[in-house]
C-alpha positions in Angstrom: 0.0 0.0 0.0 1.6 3.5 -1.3 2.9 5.5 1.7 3.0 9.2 2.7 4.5 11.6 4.8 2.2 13.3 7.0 3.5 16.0 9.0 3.1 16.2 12.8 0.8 19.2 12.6 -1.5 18.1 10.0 -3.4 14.9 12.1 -6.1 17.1 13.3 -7.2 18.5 10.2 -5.5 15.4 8.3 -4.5 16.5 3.9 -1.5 15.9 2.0 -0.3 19.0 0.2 2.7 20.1 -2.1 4.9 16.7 -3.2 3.1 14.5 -0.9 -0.5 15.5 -2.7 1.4 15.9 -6.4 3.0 12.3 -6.2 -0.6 11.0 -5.2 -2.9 12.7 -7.7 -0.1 13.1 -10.9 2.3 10.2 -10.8 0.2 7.2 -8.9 -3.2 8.3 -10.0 -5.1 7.5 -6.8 -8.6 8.3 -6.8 -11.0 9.0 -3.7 -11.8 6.0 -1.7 -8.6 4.3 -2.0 -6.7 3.6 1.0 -3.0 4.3 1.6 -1.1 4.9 5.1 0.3 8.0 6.4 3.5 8.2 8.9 4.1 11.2 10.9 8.1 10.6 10.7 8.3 10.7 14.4 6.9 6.8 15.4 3.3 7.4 14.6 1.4 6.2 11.6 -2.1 5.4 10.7 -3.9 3.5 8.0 -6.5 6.4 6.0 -9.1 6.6 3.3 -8.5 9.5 0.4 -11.6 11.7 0.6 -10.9 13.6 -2.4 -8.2 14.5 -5.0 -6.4 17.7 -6.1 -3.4 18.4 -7.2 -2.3 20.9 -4.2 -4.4 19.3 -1.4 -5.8 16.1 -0.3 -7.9 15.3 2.2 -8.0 12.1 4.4 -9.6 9.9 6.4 -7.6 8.4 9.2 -8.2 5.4 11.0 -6.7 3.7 13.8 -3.7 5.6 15.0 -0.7 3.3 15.8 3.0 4.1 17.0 5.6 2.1 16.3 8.7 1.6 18.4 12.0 3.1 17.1 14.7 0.5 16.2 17.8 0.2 19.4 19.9 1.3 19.6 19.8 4.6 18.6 22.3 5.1 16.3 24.1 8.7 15.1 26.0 8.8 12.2 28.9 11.3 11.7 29.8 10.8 8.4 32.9 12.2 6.6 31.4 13.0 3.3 32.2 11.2 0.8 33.3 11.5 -3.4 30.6 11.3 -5.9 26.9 10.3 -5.3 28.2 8.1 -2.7 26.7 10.3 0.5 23.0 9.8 -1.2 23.3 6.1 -1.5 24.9 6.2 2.6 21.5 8.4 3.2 18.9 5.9 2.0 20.6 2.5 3.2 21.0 4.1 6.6 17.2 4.4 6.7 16.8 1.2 5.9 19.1 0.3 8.8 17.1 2.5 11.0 19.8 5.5 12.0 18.3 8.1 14.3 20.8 10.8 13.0 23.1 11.9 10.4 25.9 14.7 10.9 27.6 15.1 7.5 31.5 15.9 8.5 34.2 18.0 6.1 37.1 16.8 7.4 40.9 17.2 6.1 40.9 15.1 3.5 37.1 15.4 2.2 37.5 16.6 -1.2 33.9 17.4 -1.6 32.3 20.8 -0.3 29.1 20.4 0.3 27.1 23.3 -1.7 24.2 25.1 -0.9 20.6 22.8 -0.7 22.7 19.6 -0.2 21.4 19.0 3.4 17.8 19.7 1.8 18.4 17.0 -1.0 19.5 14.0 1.9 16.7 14.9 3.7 14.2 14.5 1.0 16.1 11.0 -0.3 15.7 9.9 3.6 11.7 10.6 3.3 11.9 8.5 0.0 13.8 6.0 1.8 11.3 6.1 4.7 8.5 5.7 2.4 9.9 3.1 0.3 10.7 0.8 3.7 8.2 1.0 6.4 10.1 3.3 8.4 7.6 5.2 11.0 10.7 7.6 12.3 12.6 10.4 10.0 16.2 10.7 10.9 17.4 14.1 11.3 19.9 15.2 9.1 21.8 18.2 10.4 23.5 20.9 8.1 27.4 19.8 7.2 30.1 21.0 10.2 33.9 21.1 9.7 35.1 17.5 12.0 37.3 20.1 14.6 34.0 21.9 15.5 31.7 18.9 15.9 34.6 16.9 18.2 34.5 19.4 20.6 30.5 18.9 21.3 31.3 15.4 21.9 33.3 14.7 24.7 29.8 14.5 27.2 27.9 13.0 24.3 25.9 9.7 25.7 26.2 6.0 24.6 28.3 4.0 22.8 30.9 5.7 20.7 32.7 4.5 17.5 34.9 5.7 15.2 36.3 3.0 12.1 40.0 3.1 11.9 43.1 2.2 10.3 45.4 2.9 13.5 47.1 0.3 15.0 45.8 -0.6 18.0 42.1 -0.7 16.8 40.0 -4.0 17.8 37.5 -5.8 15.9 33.9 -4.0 15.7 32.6 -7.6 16.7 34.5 -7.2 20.1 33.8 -4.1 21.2 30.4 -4.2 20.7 30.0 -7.6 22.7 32.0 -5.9 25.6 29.0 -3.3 25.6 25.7 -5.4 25.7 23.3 -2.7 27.1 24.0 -0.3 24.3 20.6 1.8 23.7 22.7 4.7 22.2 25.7 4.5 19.9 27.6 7.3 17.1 29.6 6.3 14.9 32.1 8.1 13.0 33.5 7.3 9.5 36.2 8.9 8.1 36.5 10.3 4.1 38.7 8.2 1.0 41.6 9.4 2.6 40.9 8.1 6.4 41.1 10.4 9.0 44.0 12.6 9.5 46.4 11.8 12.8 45.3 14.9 14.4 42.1 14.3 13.7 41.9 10.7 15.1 43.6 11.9 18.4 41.2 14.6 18.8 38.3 11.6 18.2 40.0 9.6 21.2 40.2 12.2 23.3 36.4 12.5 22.9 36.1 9.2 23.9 35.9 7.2 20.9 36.8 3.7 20.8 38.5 2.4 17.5 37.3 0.0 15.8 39.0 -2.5 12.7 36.7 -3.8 9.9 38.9 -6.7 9.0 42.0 -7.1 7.2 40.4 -5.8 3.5 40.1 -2.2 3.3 36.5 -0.8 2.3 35.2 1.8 0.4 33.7 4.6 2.5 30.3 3.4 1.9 30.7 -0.3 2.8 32.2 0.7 6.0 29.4 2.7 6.8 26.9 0.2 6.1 29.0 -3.1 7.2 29.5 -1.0 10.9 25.5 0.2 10.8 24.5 -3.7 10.0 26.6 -5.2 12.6 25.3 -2.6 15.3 21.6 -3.8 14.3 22.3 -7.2 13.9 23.9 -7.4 17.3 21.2 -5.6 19.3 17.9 -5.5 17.1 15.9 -7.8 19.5 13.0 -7.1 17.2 
């Protein structure tokens, strides 16, 4: 059944306007009466009947009203933004693996500069994502920091906290995330093509950040991302 975002403030006098309503009435040709569910983006969703159909505004039905529980942990991801179309593709699997939060990093060796209306174009590819997966909950996407400015918010930060590395001394994700069982919060920070800079990696310890090794083969940026995200929900998804 199609899905759509409907925003918080919109459940009392429940219609889908702008995309939402465009996507409904111009590319899937709904029609009134059919049924589709809504999702709030914060854990809420409902199933609803389409009263009528314009191309600026629909108006709904709802029915029952259901939350749904957020996967655990939940997981931030500070990622060092990578080359190419590579950060959209990191956007919509992270959905799918449920991430609660995405801080796009330009560290030293990140050779793209995020333009204007990037953070805008992830956030719209994480609704897609969203809709396209049965995903209740919206991660947040935050505007793109330089790495030495968000560091230094996160020596208090809560939970769990991961950064993949090719230091010596790192220890197998598999380990450290067995030596932390009751995880219900976690960030994890990936580094650009390059890896992280030696400075940069020391100011991550500092902060309290554990490294961790992926194995013996090195990965591109994006399979690390989504080989550290899988093995965080595969270890304590209980769902």
């Amino acid at each position: 059944m199609a899905r759509f975002h409907l925003p918080p403030d919109s459940w009392q006098n429940p219609a889908l306007t702008g995309d939402e309503a465009r996507h409904l009435a111009q590319v899937l040709r709904m029609k009134p009466g059919d049924p589709v569910i809504v999702f709030d983006g914060h854990g809420r969703r409902a199933a609803a009947e389409i009263l009528s159909v314009s191309r600026d505004r629909v108006p709904l039905k709802l029915g029952e009203i259901l939350p749904s529980r957020a996967p655990l942990p939940a997981i931030t991801l500070a990622q060092a933004i990578p080359k190419g179309k590579n950060m959209d593709l990191i956007v919509q699997k992270s959905v799918e693996l449920g991430i609660a939060a995405i801080q796009p990093l330009v560290t030293r060796y990140t050779v793209v500069q995020p333009g204007d209306g990037k953070s805008e174009k992830w956030r719209r590819n994480a609704l897609e994502a969203c809709k396209q997966c049965g995903q209740d909950t919206l991660p947040a996407i935050a505007e793109p920091l330089a790495f030495d400015r968000w560091i230094a918010t996160q020596a208090d930060a809560p939970g769990l906290k991961l950064i993949a590395s090719l230091a010596p001394g790192a220890r197998p994700l598999r380990t450290v995330l067995r030596e932390n069982p009751a995880t219900t919060a976690a960030t994890l920070l990936v580094g650009p093509e390059g890896d992280f800079s030696a400075e940069e990696t020391t100011a991550a310890l500092a902060a309290g950040f554990l490294p961790i090794s992926l194995g013996s083969i090195v990965l591109r940026v994006e399979t690390a991302t989504l080989f550290c995200l899988s093995a965080l929900r595969y270890e304590f998804d209980e769902a």
